[in-house]
C-alpha positions as CSV (number, residue, x, y, z in Angstrom):
1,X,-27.5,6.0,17.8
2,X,-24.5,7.9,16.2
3,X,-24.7,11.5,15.7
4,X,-23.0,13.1,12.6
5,X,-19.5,14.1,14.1
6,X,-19.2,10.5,15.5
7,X,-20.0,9.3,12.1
8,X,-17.5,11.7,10.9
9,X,-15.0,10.8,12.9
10,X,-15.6,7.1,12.1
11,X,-15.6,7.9,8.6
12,X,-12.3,9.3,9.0
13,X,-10.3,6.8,11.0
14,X,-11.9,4.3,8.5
15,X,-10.8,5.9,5.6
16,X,-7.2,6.9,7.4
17,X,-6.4,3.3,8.7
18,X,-7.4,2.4,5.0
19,X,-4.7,4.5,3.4
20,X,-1.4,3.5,6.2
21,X,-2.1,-0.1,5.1
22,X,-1.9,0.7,1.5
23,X,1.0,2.6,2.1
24,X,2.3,-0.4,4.9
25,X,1.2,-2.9,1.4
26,X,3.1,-0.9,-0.9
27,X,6.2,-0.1,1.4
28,X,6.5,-4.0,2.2
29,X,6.0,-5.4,-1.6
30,X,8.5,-2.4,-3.1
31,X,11.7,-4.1,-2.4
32,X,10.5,-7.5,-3.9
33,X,9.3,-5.9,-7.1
34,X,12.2,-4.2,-7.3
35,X,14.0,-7.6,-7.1
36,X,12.3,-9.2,-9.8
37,X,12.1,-6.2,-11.9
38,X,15.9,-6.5,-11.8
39,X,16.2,-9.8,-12.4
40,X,14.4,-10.0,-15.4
41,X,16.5,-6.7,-16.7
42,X,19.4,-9.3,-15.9
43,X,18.3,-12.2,-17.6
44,X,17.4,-9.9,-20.9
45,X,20.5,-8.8,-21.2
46,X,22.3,-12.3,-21.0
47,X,20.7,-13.5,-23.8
């Protein structure tokens, strides 16, 4: 049975491992939002 600082703890390296892939998710898809963000600016203003 898990006491209440293991459970703790658990909750914690849940919760942190949680927030570095969001942060992993966010870091990866930024560059390709970027690029599509840009090339839609682009393409507006050749029309």
């Amino acid at each position: 049975m898990l006491t209440i600082p293991d459970l703790t703890l658990l909750f914690m390296v849940v919760v942190s491992s949680l927030g570095v892939a969001l942060v992993y998710m966010l870091h990866e898809l930024e560059p390709k939002l970027a690029r599509l963000r840009g090339d839609r600016v682009s393409r507006d203003r050749t029309r």
